[in-house]
C-alpha positions in Angstrom: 228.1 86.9 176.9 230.0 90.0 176.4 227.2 92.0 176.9 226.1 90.5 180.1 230.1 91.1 181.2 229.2 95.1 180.2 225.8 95.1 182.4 227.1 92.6 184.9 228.4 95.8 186.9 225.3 98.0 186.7 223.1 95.2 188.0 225.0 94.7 190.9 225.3 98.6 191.6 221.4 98.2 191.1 221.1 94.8 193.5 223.3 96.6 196.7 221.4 100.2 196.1 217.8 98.3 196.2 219.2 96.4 199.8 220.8 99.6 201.1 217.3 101.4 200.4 215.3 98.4 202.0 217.9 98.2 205.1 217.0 101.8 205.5 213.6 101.8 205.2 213.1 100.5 208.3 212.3 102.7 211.7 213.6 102.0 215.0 210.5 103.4 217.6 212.0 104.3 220.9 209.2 102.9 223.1 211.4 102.8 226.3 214.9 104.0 228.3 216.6 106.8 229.1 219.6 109.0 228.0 221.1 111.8 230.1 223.3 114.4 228.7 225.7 117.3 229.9 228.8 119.5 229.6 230.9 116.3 229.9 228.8 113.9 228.1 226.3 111.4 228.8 225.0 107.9 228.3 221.7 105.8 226.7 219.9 102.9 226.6 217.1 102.6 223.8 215.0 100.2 223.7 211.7 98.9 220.6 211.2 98.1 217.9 213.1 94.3 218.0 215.9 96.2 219.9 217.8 97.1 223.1 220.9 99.4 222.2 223.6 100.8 225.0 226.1 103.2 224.7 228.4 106.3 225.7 227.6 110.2 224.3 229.8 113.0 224.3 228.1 116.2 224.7 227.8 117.1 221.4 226.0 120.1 220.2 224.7 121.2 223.4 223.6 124.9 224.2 223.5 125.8 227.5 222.3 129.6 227.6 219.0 131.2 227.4 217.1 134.6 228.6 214.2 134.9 230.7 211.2 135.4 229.3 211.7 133.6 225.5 211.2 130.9 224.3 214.4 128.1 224.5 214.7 125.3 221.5 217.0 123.2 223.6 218.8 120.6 221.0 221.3 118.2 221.5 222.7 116.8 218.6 225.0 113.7 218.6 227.2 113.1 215.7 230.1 111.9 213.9 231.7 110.1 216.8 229.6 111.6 219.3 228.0 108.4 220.0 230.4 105.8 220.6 231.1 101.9 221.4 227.9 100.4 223.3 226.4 96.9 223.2 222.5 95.5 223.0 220.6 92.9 221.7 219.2 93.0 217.6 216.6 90.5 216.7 217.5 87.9 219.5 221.1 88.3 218.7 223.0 89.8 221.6 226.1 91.5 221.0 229.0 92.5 223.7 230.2 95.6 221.9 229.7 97.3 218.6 230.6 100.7 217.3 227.9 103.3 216.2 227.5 105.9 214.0 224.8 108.5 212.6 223.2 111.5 213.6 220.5 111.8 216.6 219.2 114.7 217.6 217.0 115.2 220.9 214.5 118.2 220.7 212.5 120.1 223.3 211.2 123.5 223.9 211.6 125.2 227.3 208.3 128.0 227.4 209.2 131.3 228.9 210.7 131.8 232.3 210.7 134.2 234.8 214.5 134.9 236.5 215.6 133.3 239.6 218.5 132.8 241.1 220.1 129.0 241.9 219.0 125.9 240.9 215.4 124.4 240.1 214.3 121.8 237.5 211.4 121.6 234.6 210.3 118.8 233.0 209.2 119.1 228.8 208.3 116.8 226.4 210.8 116.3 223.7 211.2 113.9 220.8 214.6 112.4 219.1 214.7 112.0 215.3 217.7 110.6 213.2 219.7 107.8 211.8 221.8 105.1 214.1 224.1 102.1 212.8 225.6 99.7 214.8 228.7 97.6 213.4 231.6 95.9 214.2 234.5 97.6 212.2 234.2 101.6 212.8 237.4 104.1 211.8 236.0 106.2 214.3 234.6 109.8 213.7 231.5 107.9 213.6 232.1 105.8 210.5 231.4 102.5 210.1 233.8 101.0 207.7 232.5 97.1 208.4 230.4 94.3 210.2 227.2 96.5 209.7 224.5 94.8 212.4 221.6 97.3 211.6 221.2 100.5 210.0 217.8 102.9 210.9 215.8 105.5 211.0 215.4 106.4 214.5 212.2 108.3 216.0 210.7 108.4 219.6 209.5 110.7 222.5 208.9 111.4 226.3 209.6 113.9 228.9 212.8 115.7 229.4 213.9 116.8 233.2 216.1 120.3 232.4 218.5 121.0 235.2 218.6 124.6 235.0 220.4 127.6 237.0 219.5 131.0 236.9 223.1 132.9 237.1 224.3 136.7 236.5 226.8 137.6 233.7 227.4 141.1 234.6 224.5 143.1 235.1 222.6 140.6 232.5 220.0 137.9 234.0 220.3 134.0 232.2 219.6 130.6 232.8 222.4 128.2 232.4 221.2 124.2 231.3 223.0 121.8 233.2 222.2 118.0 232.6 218.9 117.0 230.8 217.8 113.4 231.4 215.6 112.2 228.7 212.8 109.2 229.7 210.7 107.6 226.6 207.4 106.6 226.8 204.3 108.8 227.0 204.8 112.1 226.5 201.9 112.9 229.2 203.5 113.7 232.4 202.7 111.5 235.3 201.4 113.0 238.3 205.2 113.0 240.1 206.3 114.8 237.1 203.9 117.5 237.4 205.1 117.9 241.1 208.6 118.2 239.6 207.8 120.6 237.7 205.5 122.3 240.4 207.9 122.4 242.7 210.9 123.4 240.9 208.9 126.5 239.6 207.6 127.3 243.1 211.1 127.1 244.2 211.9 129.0 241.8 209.4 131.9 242.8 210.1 131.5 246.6 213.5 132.9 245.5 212.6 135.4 243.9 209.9 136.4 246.9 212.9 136.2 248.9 215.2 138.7 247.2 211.6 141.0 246.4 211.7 141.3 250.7 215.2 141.4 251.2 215.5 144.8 249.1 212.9 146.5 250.8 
């Protein structure tokens, strides 16, 4: 007996380590929903997988310059108490609110760009990796302290619609990322996507036509 009382605690350090692993293990696939994200923040609605999540982002790390002509690794990454109180539906159980916590981060690539000036749109396929928890006891900062309802990998994709403006800083040429509204599904674009993105690069090239004639 008293060396069952020594092990006792070691087993059970064992028991909850082999649960946490398992409740971890599992993968929440994005299959469908939206999130949109700016300066000011954002919302999103995920939904797969046995799940239908809702909630509130702040902008989190969201960087909104870039140069013409490179390459652009647009990330938004939304953590510790970036995303915030929400409500959804997990395994038939429907829940009014719950606090989250974890780290998601959306990726995308925005190719090259020739400058113009004002506003236009692109659309790019991005994908979102990370963890998510949802519980019912959170001491904010994005900890949940209690009432843990699920706790997941989280992967997905789609295509991203970039609000962009091309601005002057000084004598410098950039183009400034406004909101970015992220749709899952298929990462093929859809015929009305492709004329998004047609027509905000042909706007984008009537401006610049535009200024070419003006300065002669």
């Amino acid at each position: 007996m008293p060396r069952l009382t020594r092990i006792a605690p070691l087993l059970l350090f064992l028991i909850c380590a082999l649960f946490a692993a398992e409740a971890r293990a599992d993968t929440f696939v994005i299959t469908g929903g939206s999130a949109t994200v700016d300066s000011g923040g954002g919302t999103f609605t995920f939904n797969g997988s046995g799940m239908s999540v809702s909630g509130n982002l702040t902008n989190g790390a969201f960087t909104t310059f870039f140069l013409p002509g490179q390459t652009f690794n647009l990330l938004t990454r939304n953590c510790c108490g970036d995303i915030y109180s929400g409500h959804g539906v997990v395994n038939g159980v429907s829940y009014a609110s719950f606090f989250y916590g974890g780290t998601i981060d959306f990726n995308s690539v925005i190719p090259p760009l020739n400058w113009a000036q004002g506003a236009f749109s692109i659309v790019v396929p991005f994908n979102i990796t990370g963890t998510l928890q949802g519980c019912t006891q959170s001491a904010g900062g994005g900890l949940c302290t209690g009432g843990i309802i699920f706790d997941t990998l989280v992967t997905g994709q789609g295509m991203a619609t970039v609000e962009l403006f091309g601005i002057m800083i000084g004598d410098h040429r950039s183009f400034s990322v406004g909101r970015v509204t992220y749709n899952f599904g298929d990462p093929v674009p859809e015929p009305t996507t492709l004329l998004l993105l047609g027509t905000g690069l042909a706007g984008a090239a009537a401006a610049a036509r535009r200024r070419r004639q003006a300065g002669r």
